[in-house]
C-alpha positions as CSV (number, residue, x, y, z in Angstrom):
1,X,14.9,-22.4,-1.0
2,X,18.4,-23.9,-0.6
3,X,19.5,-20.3,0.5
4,X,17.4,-19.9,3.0
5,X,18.1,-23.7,4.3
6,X,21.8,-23.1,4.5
7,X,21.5,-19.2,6.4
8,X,18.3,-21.1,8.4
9,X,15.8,-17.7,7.1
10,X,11.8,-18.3,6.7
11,X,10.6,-18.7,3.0
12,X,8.8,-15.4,3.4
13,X,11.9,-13.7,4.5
14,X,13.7,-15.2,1.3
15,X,11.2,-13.8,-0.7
16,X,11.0,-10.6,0.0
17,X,15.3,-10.2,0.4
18,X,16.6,-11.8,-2.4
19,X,14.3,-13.3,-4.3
20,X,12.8,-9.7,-5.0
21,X,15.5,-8.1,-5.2
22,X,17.5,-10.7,-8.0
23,X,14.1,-9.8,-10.3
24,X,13.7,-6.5,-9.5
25,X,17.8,-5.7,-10.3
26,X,17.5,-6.2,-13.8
27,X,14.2,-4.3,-14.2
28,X,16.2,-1.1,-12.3
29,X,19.0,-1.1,-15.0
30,X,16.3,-1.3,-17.6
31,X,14.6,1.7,-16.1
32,X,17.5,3.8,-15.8
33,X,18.2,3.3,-19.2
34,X,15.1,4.0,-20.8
35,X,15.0,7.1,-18.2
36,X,18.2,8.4,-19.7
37,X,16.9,7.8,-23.4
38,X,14.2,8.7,-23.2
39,X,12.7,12.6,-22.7
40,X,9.9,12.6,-20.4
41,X,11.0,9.1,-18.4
42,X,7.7,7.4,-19.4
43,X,9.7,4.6,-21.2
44,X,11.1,4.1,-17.4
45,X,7.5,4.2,-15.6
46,X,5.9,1.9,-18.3
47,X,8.6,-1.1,-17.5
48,X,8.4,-0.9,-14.2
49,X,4.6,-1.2,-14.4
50,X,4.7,-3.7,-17.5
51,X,7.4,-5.8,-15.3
52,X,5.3,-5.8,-11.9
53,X,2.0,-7.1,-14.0
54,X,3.7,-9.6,-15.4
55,X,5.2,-10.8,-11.7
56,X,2.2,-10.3,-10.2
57,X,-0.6,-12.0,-13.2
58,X,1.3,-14.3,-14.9
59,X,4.3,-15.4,-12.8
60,X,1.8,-16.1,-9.5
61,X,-1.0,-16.4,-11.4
62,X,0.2,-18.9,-13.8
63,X,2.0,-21.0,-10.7
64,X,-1.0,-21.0,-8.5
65,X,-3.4,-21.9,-11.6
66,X,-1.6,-24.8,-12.1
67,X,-1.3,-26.0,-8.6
68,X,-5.0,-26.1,-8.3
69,X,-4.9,-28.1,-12.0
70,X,-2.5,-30.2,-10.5
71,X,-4.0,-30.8,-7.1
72,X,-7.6,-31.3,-8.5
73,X,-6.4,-34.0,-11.3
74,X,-4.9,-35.6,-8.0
75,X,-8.1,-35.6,-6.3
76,X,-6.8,-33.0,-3.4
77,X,-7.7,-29.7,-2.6
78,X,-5.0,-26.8,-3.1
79,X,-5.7,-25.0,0.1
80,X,-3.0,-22.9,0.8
81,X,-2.7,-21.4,4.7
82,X,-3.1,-17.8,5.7
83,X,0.1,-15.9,6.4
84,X,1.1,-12.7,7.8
85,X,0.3,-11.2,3.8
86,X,-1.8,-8.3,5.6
87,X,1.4,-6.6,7.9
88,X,3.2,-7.0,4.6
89,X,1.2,-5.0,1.9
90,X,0.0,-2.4,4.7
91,X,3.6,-1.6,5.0
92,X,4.3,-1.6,1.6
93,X,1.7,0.7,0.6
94,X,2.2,3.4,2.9
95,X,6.3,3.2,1.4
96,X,4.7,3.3,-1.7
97,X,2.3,6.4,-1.1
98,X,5.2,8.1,0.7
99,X,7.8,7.3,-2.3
100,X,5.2,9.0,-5.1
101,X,5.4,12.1,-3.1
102,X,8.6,12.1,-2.9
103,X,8.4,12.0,-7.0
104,X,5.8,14.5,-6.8
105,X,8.1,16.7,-4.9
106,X,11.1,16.0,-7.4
107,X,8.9,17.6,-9.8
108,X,9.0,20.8,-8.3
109,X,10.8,23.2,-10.1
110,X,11.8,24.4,-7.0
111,X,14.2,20.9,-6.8
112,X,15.0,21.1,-10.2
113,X,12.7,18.6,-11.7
114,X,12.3,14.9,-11.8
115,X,15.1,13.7,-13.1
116,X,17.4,16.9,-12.9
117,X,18.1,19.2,-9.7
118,X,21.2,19.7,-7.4
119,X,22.7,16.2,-6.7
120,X,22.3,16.7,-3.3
121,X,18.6,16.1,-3.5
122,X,19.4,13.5,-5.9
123,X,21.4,11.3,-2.9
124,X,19.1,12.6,-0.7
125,X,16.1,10.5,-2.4
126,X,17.7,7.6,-3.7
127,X,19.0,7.8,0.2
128,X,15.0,7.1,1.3
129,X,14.4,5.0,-1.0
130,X,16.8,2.2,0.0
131,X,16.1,3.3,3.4
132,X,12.5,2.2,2.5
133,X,13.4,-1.2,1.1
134,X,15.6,-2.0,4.2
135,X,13.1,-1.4,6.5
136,X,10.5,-3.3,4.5
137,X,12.1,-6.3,4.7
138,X,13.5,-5.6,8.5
139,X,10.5,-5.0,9.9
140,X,8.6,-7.7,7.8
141,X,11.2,-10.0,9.0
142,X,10.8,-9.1,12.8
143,X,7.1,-10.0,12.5
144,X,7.9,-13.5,10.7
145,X,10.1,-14.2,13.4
146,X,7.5,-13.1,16.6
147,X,9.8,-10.3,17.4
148,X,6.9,-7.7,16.5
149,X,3.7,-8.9,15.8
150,X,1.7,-8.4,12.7
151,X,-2.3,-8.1,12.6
């Protein structure tokens, strides 16, 4: 993108900075507010999953369905070369298991519940939780770069 031309940052490292995080913004406001109006917070958990189907079936599904279309009726294959994908998601799921037990430890009545409990553990997880996203995208952008490398 035109952002990433002008700060000279990979495409991947684009992607995963800003790109994600100017769709996933609005989607977070949405979430808190259904979380707040709603009892139980499942309002909250069904957009966030609703959103990241949509993202994931329709917005790259739809894109790389009609790049095939297109390169086909052109008479081309739409090959498309492998990347460092694998470092990527094997980070992100091991954030991911280790952010739903932090929720399953919010639960506790001992902490006062999901959404409830001394603000101090309140800081102290939304604290990981961008600590998480940081180093998802610093450590994903040391292996695009060669500074660590990837599998």
């Amino acid at each position: 993108g035109h952002l990433g031309c002008f700060i000279n940052l990979k495409d991947c490292v684009n992607a995963i900075a800003f790109v994600a995080l100017g769709t996933s913004v609005p989607d977070t406001f949405a979430s808190k507010t259904a979380a707040i109006e709603d009892e139980s917070a499942d309002a909250s958990v069904g957009n966030v999953t609703g959103s990241n189907a949509v993202n994931v079936f329709l917005g790259i599904g739809i894109a790389w369905t009609m790049a095939a279309i297109y390169h086909e009726s052109q008479g081309n294959s739409f090959n498309v070369p492998v990347g460092s994908l694998g470092f990527s998601v094997t980070i992100f799921c091991i954030e991911a298991c280790l952010a739903i037990l932090i929720l399953f430890i919010r639960r506790s009545p001992a902490v006062g519940g999901e959404l409830g409990g001394p603000k101090l553990y309140k800081t102290i997880s939304a604290a990981i939780f961008v600590f998480f996203w940081v180093f998802y995208v610093a450590i994903s952008a040391m292996e695009a770069y060669g500074v660590i490398s990837g599998f």
